[in-house]
N, C-alpha and C positions, 0 to 999 in steps of 0.2 A: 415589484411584484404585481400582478395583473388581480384587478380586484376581484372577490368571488360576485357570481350574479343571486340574484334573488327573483323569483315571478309572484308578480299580481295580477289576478283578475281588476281590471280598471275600465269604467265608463270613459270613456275619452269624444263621444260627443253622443247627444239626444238615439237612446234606438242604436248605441254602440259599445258594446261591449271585448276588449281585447288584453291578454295574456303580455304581460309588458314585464319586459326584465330591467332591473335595477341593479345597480350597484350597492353591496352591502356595508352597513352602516359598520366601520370598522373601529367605532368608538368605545375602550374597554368596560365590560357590566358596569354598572354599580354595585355596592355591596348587598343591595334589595332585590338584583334583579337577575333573571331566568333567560335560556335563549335555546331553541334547538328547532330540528325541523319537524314542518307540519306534517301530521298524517291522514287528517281529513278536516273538512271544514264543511257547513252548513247554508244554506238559501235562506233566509226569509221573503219568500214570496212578495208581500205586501210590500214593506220599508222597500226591499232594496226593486222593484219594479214601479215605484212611484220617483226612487233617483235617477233609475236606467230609463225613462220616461226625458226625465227634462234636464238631463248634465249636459251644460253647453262651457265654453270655456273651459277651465282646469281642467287634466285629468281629474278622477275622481276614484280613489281606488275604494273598495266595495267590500260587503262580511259582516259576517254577524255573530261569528263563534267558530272557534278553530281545535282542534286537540291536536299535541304536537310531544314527541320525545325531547325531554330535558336533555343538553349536551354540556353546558354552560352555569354555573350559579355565583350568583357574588358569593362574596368571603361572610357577609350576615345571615346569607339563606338556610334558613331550615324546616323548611315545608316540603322542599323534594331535594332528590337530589338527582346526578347524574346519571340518566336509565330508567326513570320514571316516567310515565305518561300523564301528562297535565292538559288542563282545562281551560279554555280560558277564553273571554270576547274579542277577538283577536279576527283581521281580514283574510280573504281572502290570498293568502298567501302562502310561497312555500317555505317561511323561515317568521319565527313566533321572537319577541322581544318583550318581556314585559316585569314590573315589580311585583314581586312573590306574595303582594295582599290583593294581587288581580288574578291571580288563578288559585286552581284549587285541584287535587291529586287523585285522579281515576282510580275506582276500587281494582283492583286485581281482576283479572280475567273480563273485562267490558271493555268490547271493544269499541276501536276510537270511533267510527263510522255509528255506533250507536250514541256515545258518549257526549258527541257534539247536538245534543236533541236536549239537553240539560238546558243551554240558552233559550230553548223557544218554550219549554215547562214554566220557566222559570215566569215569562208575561204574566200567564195567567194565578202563579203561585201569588204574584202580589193581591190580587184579588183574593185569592183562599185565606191568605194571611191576614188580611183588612177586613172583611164583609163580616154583616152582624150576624149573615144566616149560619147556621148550625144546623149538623145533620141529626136527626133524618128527612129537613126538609126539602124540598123541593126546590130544583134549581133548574132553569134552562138555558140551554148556551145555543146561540146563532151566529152559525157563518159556518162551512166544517171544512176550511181552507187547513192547513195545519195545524194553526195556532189554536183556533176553537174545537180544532178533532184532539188535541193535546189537554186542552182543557175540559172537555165533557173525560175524558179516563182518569184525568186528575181526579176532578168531584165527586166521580162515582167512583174512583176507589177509597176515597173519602169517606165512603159512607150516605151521599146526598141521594136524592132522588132524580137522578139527570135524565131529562129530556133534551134531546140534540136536534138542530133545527137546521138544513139547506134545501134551498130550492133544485141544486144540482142532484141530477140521479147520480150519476156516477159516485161522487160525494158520499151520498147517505148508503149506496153501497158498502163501499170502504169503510165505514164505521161500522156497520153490522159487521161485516167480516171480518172485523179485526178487533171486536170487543166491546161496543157503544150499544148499550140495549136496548136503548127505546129510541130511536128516530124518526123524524117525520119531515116532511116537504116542507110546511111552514109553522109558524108559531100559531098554538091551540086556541087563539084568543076567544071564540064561540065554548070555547070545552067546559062546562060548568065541571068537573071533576080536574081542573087544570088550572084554568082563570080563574084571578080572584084569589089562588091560594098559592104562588110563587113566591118566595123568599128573594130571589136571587136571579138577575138574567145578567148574562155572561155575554155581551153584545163581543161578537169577533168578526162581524162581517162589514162593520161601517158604512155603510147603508141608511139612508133615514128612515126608511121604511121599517127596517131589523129594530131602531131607536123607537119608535112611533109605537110598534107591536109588542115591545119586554112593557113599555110601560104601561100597556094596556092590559097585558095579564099579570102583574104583579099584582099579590095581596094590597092592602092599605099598609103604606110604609115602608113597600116591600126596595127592593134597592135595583137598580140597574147600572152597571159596572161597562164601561165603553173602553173597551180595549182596540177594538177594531177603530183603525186611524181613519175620518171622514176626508179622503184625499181630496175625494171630488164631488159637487152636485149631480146626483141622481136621479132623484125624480122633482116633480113641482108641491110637496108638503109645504102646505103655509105652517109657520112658526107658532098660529095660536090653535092647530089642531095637537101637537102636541103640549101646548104651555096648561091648554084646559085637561088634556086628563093629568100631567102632573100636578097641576092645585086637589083637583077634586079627588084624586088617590092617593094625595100623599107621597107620590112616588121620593125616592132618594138616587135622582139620576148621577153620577160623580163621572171623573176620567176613571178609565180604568189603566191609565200609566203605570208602566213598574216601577218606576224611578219616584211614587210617593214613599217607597222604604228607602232606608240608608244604604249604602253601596254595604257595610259591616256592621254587624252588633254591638250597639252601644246599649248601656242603664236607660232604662223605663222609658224604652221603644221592641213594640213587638214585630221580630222578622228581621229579615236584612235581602239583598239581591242574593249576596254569597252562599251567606247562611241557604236560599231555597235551592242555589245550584248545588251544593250541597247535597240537600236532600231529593235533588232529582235524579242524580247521580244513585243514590245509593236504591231506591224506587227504579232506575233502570235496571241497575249489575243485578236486586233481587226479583226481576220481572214482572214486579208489581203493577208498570206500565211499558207495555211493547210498544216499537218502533216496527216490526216488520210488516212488510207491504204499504210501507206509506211512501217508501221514498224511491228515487232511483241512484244508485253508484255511478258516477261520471268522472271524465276526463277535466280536469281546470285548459286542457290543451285549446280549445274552439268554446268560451265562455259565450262567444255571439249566440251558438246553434241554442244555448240551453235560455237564457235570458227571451230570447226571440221564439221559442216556444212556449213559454210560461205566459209571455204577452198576449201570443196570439192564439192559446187555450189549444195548441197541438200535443203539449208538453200533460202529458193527461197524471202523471202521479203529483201527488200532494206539494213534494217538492226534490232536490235535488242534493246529495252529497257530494261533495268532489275529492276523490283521492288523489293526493299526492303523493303518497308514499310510491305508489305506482308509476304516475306519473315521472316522477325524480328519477326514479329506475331506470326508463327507459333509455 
């Protein structure tokens, strides 16, 4: 029997991206695990345009979060079952494989092209989940690439006082327009009604400069959370302009990684990854946090055209979804 193919988006060398068909894994489930086909999957701009940068050697197949109809369940599964729409950190790909404590089960009526925006809530949820600030304080987040345009609607549906910070116009357009209330070009640090009384900065753009400026407007004590990944050297900040105003403010700089919570909920730990896809999920199906106008629907067919515009800043929406369901169709 001629084996079925499967397609991934894969780096297959520096500045290449290409749609590469495999042969599907015909090894029968486990009794834990789930399989069917995708119906859209997600970009993360930063991670996967820092691999699309420097894969040399190996293919490298690429993803950050997939939604996909269940077809398949072991004999133990009982989280979905066949005909159900799931969740889950899965590549880009057009066929989902995974054990049923790794995904999680789409509300009814959210669709999958929205649903897959759960993974990229999720970054900044480990910050919400960890931080000492409490609303109604004041919190700012920098960089309004997706992650941190995800994060300033997280906080301020929260309840915080969010201020949103990009130097891009186009950027802080898009947040106005789509729900972020208070934006500005750069961080307030001069603002005596601003500086000085910050709880909270949501560092999403990795930049030392973005690093340099939270910890200048933060209260005494105040926290600054580095989500944004420092890929590369940007500008020439010597290391004791920012060491002196962390002593002298107190600051509490940390990673802002998501990976300091548990993949699952376990006793006397607050949070988990799951647990907040979870909750993003169900924040999206009730609209409490939109997706629209942030992204654009795409072909997985020509992954070069999309990567290669993200690079080279022609690719002008936030980021990209890729239908497969469509796709497969054709």
């Amino acid at each position: 029997m001629k084996a079925q193919k499967d397609y991934f988006v894969t780096f297959t060398a520096p500045e290449k991206a290409e749609l590469v068909a495999v042969d599907r894994d015909t090894k029968p489930l486990a009794t834990n695990e789930v399989a069917g086909k995708t119906v859209a999957s997600v970009i993360s701009q930063g991670t996967e345009l820092a691999i699309y940068k420097k894969t040399s050697g190996q293919p490298t197949k690429t993803g950050y979060a997939a939604v996909f109809k269940v077809e398949e369940v072991g004999a133990e599964v009982t989280k979905v079952k066949p005909g159900d729409i799931a969740f889950c950190m899965g590549n880009h790909g057009s066929y989902q494989r995974h054990t049923q404590d790794r995904i999680v089960r789409v509300p009814g009526g959210l669709s999958a092209e929205t649903a897959v925006f759960a993974r990229l809530m999720g970054i900044s949820m480990s910050t919400l989940v960890t931080t000492t600030a409490r609303p109604p304080q004041k919190v700012i987040v920098t960089g309004l690439g997706i992650v941190g345009h995800l994060a300033a609607k997280i906080f301020q549906h929260c309840g915080y006082d969010v201020t949103a910070c990009d130097p891009a116009p186009a950027r802080r357009e898009i947040a106005l327009k789509t729900g972020i209330k208070n934006v500005l070009p750069a961080v307030p640090v001069d603002d005596p009604e601003i500086a000085g009384h910050v709880a909270l900065v949501v560092e999403c753009s990795g930049h030392e400069q973005g690093v340099l400026d939270a910890c200048k407007v933060v209260q005494k004590r105040g926290e600054v959370a580095m989500i944004g990944v420092p890929w590369e050297r940007k500008t020439e900040i010597l290391a004791h302009e920012l060491l002196y105003v962390i002593f002298h403010k107190y600051v509490v700089l940390r990673s802002g990684w998501e990976w300091e919570l548990a993949l699952q909920e376990t006793e006397f730990r607050t949070g988990s990854i799951f647990g907040n896809f979870a909750g993003a999920l169900k924040w999206l199906a009730e609209g409490s946090i939109k997706v629209d106008g942030l992204y654009a629907k795409v072909s997985p067919k020509d992954p070069q055209k999309i990567y290669k515009g993200m690079l080279d800043r022609t690719f002008t929406d936030l980021t990209a979804v890729f239908d497969w369901a469509s796709f497969m169709k054709a």
